[in-house]
C-alpha positions in Angstrom: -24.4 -61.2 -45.1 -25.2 -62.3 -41.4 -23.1 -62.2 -38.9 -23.0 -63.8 -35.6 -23.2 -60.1 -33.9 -26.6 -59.6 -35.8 -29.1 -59.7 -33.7 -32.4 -58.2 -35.8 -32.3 -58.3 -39.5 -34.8 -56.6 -41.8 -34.6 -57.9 -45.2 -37.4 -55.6 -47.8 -39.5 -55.0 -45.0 -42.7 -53.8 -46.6 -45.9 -52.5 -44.7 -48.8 -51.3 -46.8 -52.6 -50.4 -44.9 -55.4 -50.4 -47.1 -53.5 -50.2 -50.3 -51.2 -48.1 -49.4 -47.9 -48.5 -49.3 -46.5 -47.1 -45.7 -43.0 -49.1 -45.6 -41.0 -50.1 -49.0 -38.3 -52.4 -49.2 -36.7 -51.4 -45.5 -33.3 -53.0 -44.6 -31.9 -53.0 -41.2 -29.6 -54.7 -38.7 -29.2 -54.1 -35.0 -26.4 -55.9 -33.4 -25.4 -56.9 -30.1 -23.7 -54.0 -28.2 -24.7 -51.5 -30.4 -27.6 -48.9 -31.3 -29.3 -48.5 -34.7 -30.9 -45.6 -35.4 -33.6 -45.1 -37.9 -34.2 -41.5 -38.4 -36.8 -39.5 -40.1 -39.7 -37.2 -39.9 -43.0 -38.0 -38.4 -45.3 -40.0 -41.5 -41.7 -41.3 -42.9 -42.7 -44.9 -41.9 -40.2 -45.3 -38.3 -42.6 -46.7 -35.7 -44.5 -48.6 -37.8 -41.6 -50.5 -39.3 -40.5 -51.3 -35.6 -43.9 -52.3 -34.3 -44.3 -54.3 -37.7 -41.3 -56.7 -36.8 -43.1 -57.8 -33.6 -46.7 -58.0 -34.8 -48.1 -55.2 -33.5 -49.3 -53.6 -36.8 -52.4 -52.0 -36.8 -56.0 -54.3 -37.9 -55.4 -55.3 -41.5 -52.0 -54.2 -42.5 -50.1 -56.3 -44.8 -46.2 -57.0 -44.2 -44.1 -58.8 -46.3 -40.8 -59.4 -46.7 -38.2 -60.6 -43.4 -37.5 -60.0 -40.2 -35.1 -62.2 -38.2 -34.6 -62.1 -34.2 -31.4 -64.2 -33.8 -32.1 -65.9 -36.8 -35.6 -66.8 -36.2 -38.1 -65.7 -38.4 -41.2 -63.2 -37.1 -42.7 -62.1 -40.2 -45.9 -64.6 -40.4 -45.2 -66.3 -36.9 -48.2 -67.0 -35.4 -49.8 -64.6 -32.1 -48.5 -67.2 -29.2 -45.6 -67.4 -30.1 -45.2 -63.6 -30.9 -46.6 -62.7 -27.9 -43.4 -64.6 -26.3 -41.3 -63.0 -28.4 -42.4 -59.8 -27.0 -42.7 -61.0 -23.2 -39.1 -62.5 -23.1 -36.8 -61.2 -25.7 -37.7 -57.6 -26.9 -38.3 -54.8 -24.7 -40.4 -51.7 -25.9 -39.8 -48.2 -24.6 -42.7 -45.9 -26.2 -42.3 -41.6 -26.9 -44.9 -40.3 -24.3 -44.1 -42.3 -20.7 -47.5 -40.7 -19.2 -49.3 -43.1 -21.8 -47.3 -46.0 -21.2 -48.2 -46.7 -17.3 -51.6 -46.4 -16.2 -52.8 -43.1 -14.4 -54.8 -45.3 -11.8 -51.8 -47.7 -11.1 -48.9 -46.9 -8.7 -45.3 -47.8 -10.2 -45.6 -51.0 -8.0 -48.5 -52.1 -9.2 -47.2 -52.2 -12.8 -44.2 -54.3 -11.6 -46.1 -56.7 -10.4 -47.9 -57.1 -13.5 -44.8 -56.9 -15.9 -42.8 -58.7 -14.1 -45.6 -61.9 -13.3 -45.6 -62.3 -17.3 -42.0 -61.0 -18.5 -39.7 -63.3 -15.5 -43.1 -65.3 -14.2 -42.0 -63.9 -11.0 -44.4 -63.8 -8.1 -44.6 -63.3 -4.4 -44.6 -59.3 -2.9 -41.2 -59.9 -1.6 -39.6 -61.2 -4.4 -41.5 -59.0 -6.8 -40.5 -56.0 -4.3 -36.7 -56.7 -4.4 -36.5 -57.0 -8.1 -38.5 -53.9 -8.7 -35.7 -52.1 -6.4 -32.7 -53.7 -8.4 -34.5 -52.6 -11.9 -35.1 -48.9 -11.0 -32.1 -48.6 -9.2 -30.2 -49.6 -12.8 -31.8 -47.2 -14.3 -30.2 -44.2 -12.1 -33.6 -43.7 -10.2 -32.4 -42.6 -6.4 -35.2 -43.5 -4.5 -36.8 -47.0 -5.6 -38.9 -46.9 -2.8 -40.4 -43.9 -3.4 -40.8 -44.3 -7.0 -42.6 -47.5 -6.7 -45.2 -45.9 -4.1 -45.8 -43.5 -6.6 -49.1 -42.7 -9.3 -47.5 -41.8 -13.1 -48.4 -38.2 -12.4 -46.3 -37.8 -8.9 -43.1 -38.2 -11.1 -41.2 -35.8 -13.8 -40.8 -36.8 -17.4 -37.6 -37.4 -17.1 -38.8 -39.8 -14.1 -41.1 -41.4 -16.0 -39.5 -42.3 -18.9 -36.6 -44.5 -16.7 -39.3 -46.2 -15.2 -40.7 -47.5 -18.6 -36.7 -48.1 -19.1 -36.6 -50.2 -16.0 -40.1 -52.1 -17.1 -38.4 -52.8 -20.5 -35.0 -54.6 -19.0 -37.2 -57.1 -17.1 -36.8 -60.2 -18.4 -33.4 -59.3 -19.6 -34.3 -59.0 -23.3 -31.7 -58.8 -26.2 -33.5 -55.9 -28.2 -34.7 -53.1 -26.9 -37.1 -50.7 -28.9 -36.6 -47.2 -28.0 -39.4 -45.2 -30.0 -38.6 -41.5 -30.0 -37.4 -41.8 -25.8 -36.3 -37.8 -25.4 -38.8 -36.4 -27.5 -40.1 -33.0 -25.6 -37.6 -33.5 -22.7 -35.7 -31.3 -21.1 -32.4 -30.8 -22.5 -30.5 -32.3 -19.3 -33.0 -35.3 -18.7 -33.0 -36.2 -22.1 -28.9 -36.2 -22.0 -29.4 -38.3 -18.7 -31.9 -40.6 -20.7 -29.2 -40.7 -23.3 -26.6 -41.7 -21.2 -28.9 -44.1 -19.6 -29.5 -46.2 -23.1 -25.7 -45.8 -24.0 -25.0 -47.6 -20.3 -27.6 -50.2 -20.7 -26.3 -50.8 -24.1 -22.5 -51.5 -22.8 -23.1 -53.6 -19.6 -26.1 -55.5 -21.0 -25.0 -55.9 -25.0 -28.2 -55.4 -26.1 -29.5 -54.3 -29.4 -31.2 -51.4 -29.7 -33.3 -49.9 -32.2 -33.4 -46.0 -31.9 -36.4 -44.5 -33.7 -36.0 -40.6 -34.0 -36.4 -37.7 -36.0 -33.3 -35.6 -34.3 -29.9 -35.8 -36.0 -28.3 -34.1 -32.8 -29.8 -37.8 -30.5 -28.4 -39.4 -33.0 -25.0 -37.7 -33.0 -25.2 -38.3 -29.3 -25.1 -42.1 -28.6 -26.0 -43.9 -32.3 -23.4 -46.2 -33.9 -25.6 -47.3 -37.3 -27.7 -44.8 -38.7 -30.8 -45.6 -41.6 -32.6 -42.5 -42.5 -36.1 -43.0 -43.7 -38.5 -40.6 -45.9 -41.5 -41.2 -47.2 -41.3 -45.3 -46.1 -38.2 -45.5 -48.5 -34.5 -45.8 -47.2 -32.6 -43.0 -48.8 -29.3 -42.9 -46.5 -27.7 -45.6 -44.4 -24.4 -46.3 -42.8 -22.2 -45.4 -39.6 -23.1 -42.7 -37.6 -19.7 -41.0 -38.6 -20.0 -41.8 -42.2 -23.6 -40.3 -42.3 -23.2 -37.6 -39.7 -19.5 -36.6 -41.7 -20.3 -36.7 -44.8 -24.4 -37.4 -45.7 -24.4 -37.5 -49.4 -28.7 -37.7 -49.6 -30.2 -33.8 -49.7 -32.7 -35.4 -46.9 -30.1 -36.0 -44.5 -28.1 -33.1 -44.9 -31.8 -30.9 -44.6 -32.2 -33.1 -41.2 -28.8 -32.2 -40.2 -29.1 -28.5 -40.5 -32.3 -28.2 -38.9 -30.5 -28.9 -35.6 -30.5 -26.3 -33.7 -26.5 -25.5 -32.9 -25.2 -23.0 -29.7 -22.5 -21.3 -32.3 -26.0 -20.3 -34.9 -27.3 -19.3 -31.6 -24.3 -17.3 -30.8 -24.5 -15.8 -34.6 -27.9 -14.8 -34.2 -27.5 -13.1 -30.6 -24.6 -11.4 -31.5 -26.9 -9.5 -34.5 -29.8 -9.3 -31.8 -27.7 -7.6 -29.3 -26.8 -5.2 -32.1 -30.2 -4.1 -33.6 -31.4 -0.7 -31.5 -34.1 -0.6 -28.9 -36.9 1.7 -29.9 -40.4 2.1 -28.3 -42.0 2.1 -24.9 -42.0 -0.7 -23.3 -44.6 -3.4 -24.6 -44.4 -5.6 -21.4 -42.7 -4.1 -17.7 -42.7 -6.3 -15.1 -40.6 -6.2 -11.8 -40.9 -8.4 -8.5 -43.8 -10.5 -10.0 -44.7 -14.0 -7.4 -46.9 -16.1 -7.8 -48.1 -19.0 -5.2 -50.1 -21.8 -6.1 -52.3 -22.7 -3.0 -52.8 -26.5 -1.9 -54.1 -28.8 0.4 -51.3 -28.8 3.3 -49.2 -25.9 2.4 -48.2 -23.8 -0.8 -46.0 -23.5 -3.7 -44.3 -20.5 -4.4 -44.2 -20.9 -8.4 -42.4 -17.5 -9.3 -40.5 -15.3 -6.5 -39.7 -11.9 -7.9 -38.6 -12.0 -11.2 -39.1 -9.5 -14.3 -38.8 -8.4 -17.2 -39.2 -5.6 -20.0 -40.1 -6.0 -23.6 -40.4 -3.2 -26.5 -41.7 -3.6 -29.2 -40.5 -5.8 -32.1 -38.6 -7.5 -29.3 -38.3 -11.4 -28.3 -37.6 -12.0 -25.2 -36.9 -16.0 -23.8 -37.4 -17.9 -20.8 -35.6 -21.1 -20.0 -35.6 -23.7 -17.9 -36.7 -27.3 -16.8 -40.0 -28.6 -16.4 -41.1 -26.7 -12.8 -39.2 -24.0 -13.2 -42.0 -21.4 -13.8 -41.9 -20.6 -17.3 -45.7 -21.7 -18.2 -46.6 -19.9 -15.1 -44.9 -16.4 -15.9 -46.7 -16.6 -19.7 -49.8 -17.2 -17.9 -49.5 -14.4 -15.3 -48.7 -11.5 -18.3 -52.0 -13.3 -19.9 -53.8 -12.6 -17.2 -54.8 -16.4 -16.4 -52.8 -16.9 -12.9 -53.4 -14.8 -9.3 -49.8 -12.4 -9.1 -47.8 -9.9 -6.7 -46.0 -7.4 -8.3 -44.4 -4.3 -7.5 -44.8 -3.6 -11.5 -47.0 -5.3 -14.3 -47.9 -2.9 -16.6 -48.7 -4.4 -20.6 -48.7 -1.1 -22.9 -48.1 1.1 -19.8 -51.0 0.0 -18.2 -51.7 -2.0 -14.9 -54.6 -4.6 -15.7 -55.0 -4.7 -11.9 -55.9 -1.4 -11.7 -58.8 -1.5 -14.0 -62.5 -2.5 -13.9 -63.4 -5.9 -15.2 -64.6 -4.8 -18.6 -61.6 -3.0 -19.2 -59.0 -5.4 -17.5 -60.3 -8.1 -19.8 -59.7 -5.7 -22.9 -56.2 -5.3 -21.8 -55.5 -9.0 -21.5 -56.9 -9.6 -24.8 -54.5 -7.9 -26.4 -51.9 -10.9 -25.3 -51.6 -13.8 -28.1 -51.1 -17.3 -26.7 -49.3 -20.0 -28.4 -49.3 -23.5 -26.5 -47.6 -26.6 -26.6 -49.8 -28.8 -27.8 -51.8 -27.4 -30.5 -53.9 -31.4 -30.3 -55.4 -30.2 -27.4 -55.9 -26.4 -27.6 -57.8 -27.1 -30.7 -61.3 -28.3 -30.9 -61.4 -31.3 -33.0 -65.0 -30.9 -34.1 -64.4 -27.3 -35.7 -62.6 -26.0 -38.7 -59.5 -24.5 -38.7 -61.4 -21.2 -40.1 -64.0 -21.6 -36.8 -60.9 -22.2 -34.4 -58.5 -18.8 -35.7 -61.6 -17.0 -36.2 -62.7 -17.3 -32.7 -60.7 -14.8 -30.7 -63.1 -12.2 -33.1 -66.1 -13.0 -31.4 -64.2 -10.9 -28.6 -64.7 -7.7 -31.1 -68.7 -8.4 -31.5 -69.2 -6.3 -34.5 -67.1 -8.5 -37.2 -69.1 -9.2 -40.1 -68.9 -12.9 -41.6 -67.5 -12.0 -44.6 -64.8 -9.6 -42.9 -64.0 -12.0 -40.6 -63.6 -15.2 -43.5 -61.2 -12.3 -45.3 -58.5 -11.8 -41.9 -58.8 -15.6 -41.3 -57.3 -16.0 -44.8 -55.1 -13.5 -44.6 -54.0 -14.7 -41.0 -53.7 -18.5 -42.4 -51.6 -16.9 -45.6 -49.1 -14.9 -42.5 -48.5 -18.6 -41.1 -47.6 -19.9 -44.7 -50.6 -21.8 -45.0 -53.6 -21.8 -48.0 -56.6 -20.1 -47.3 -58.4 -23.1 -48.1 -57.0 -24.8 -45.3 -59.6 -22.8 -43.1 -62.6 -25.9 -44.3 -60.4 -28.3 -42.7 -60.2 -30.1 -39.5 -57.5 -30.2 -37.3 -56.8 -34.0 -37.5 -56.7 -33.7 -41.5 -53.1 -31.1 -40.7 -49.8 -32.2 -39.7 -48.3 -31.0 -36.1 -46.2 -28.4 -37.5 -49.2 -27.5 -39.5 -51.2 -27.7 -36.1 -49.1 -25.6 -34.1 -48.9 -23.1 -36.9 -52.8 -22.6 -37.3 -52.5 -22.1 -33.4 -50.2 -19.5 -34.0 -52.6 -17.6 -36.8 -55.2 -17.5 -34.0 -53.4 -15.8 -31.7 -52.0 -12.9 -33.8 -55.1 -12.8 -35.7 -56.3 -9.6 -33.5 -52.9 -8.1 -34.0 -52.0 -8.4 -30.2 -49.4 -6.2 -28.7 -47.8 -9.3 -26.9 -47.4 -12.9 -27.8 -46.8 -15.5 -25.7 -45.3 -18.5 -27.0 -44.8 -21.6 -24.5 -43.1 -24.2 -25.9 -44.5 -24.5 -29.2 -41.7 -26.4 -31.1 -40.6 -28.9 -28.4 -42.3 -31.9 -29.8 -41.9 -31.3 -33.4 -39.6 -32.7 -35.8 -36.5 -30.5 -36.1 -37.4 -29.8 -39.6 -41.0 -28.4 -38.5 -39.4 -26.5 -36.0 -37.2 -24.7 -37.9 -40.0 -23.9 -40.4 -41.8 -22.6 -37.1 -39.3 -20.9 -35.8 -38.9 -18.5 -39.4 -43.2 -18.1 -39.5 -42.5 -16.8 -35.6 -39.4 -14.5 -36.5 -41.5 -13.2 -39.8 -44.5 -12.7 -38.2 -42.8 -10.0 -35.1 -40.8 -8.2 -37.9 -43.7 -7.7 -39.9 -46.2 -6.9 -37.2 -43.7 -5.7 -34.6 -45.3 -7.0 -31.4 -43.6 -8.3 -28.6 -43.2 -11.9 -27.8 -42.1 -13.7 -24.8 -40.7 -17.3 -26.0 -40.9 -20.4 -23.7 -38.4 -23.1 -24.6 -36.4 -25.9 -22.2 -33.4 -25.4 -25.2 -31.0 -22.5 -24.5 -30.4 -23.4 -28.9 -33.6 -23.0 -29.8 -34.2 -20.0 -27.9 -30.9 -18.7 -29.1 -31.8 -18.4 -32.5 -34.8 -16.1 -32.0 -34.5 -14.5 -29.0 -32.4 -11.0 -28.2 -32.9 -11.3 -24.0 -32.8 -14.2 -22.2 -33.8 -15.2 -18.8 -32.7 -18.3 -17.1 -34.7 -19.9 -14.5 -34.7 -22.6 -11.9 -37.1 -23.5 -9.4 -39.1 -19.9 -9.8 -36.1 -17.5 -9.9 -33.8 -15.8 -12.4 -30.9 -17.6 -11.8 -29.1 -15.6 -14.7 -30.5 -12.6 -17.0 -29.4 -10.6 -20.1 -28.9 -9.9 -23.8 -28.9 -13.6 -25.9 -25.1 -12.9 -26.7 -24.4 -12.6 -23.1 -26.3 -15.4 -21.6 -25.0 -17.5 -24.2 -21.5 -16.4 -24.9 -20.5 -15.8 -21.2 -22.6 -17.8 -18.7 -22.2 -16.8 -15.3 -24.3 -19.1 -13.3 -23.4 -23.1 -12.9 -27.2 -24.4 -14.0 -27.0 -22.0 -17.4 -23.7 -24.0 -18.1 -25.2 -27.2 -17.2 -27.9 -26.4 -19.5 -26.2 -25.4 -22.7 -23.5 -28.5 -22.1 -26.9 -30.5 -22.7 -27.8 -29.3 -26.2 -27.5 -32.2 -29.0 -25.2 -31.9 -30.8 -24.9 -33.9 -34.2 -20.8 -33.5 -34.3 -19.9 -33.7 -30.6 -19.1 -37.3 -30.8 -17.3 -37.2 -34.3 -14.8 -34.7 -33.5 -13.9 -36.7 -30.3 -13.2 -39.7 -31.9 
């Protein structure tokens, strides 16, 4: 039954694309003042049900059933007046921010051409002034500087409020928030959480959260709909669903969430297991300075490290902190200054070229986005096998035999190795990357940030192929993560870093259980947490 809070109303939503069924029977209400979430894991039908209710479907899908904006009907409306519907009542806030605003176009620009359709609002003063109240609601310090800005001159975190702030023109009554956090840091996303939660209470819009993480949900959702497979298997309050989720799917999101006390559990076993072997990895004082056009950037200043074998050792921090660059210094890829860098007791510096790029090859690399590290016009067998060319003398047929068998370590099918990267999932992606770079058994793997944008679900699985793979093989790994939790859970040292130095170092249990600094507090205060809420109600 409708109430006069309702503001959007799916009734058996369906959305099927060449036959095939995508969305089933999907009911849903946001009302005013408060934030739906629809939860579930990439492929479970989210972001096309939302982009379904304002007739942005892809070419040639069907949708039947209803969907009412304040009691008007947009399933079947014609494109005008659609097109109003989405330039004056429904703002859209889209996952990745960089793809949202134009790389060519300063901040300003895009203003001008938001706002001209969404309030017809023109004239460079008028259009100026309103751009300064909109980012300044959205907690952005500096309007002025943000609007003089290109995309790429601003942090994620940046970003993403600015795509907020284009959204809240026109003063819409729903706003679509489609995966907003995903592969944040842990503190910007809690600011971008806070953000949606403020907006939500001063403005009493609707919005529509579409996620795949219990612990955003347990943050700042008051309705919860969980989705698998296009199907609605779960629905109800957030404390009803998030207390006591009777569907096996919601409980299996739920304990994917990575949690600080499972993070504490696991460090406290780390701390205990014995440390055997020389040193894998031993670095001390290592800088690195990125040269530029009117001065430099000093992306490391004398940190270090040492790893034995066997052992996992992670490094946190924000975005520009220097994780990415200290994996790409012990790989070799970056200039460095170091008292010490020696990888199996040798210093790559002091070799010849031949030899130097032997002892670098014997460090794995795992990246973030396994889309673009691999090539999309080769097989997965072509794109694991590839670091064998290195060797020179590997026969076809041996080579076929350790990409199966490095495939099979990953928990994937040999046959997967005929397929092509775009025909595998993302977890799937990221794990295929991860079989390429231990298929030459390296003494050191670097892994940076290869979960963030997953669903938690895939991460998890990810997480166990990782922690397998080092107990089986016994290499050394150095783990890159933004989340103290997720680095918790696999890692037995852990250093903490801000703005190029180690602003806190030690075993897991001890960075974890007792943090000394302010920013590692400030940083585990930010995990998501799926019960934080519920037990302070």
């Amino acid at each position: 039954m409708t109430t006069a809070s309702d503001l959007l109303v799916l009734d058996a939503l369906h959305v099927a694309i060449a036959g095939r069924t995508i969305v089933s029977g999907l009911d849903l209400t946001v009302r005013r003042g408060r934030i739906t979430a629809l939860v579930g894991e990439s492929g479970s039908g989210k972001s096309i049900s939302a982009l379904s209710t304002i007739g942005l479907q892809p070419a040639g899908a069907e949708v039947r059933g209803s969907a009412r904006l304040d009691g008007e009907e947009l399933v079947g409306l014609a494109p005008g007046p659609l097109r109003q519907v989405r330039a004056h009542r429904v703002g859209t806030v889209f996952q990745e921010p960089g793809q949202s605003l134009s790389p060519v176009m300063k901040v300003s620009a895009a203003f001008r051409d938001v706002l001209a359709v969404r309030e017809d609002l023109r004239g460079a003063a008028r259009v100026r002034e309103r751009m300064r109240e909109l980012l300044a609601s959205v907690g952005l310090p500096d309007p002025d500087r943000t609007a003089a800005s290109y995309p790429h001159e601003l942090s994620g975190g940046e970003m993403q409020r600015v795509v907020i702030a284009l959204a809240l023109s026109g003063d819409p009554d729903l706003l679509i928030a489609d995966e907003p956090t995903t592969a944040l840091d842990v503190t910007v996303q809690r600011g971008i959480l806070q953000l949606l939660r403020r907006i939500v209470e001063e403005r009493e819009v609707g919005v529509l959260l579409i996620t795949h993480d219990m612990g955003v949900v347990g943050e700042i959702a008051d309705e919860v709909v969980v989705l698998k497979d296009g199907a609605v298997v779960e629905t109800g309050s957030v404390r009803e669903v998030l207390g006591n989720a009777s569907a096996p799917y919601t409980r299996e999101l739920l304990t994917a969430v990575p949690r600080l006390a499972e993070a504490l559990e696991h460090a406290s076993a780390a701390d205990d297991a014995a440390e055997e072997g020389e040193p894998v990895v031993r670095v001390e004082g290592l800088s690195v300075e990125y040269r530029r056009r009117g001065g430099a950037h000093r992306a490391l200043d004398g940190v270090g490290m040492e790893i034995r074998p066997g052992q996992i050792h992670g490094l946190v921090g924000e975005s520009g902190s220097g994780k990415s660059t200290w994996g790409k210094a012990l790989a070799g890829l970056v200039p460095v200054e170091a008292r010490t860098l020696e990888l199996d007791g040798v210093d790559p510096r002091t070799l010849g070229r031949a030899a130097r790029r032997k002892a670098y090859a014997q460090v794995g690399m795992v990246f973030q986005n396994p889309a673009s590290s691999l090539n999309p016009r080769r097989t997965v067998g072509w794109s694991v096998g590839e670091p064998l060319q290195l060797e020179g003398t590997t026969s076809r047929a041996d080579a076929a035999r350790r990409v199966a068998a490095a495939l099979e370590q990953v928990r994937l099918p040999a046959s997967y190795a005929r397929r092509l990267p775009h025909e595998l999932s993302g977890g799937q992606r990221q794990r295929v990357s991860i079989a390429r770079a231990l298929i030459r058994r390296p003494s050191l793997l670097v892994a940076d940030e290869p979960t963030s944008a997953l669903d938690v679900t895939i991460q998890a699985h990810v997480i166990d192929v990782l922690r397998e793979a080092i107990e089986e093989a016994r290499f050394a790994c150095v783990f890159i993560s933004h989340d103290l939790a997720v680095v918790g859970s696999l890692a037995d040292h852990v250093t903490v870093l801000r703005a190029g130095q180690a602003v806190e170092q030690g075993t897991a249990r001890e960075v974890l259980g007792s943090p000394q600094h302010e920013y590692t507090r400030a940083l585990l205060a930010s995990i998501p947490d799926p019960e934080r809420r519920l037990s302070s109600r």
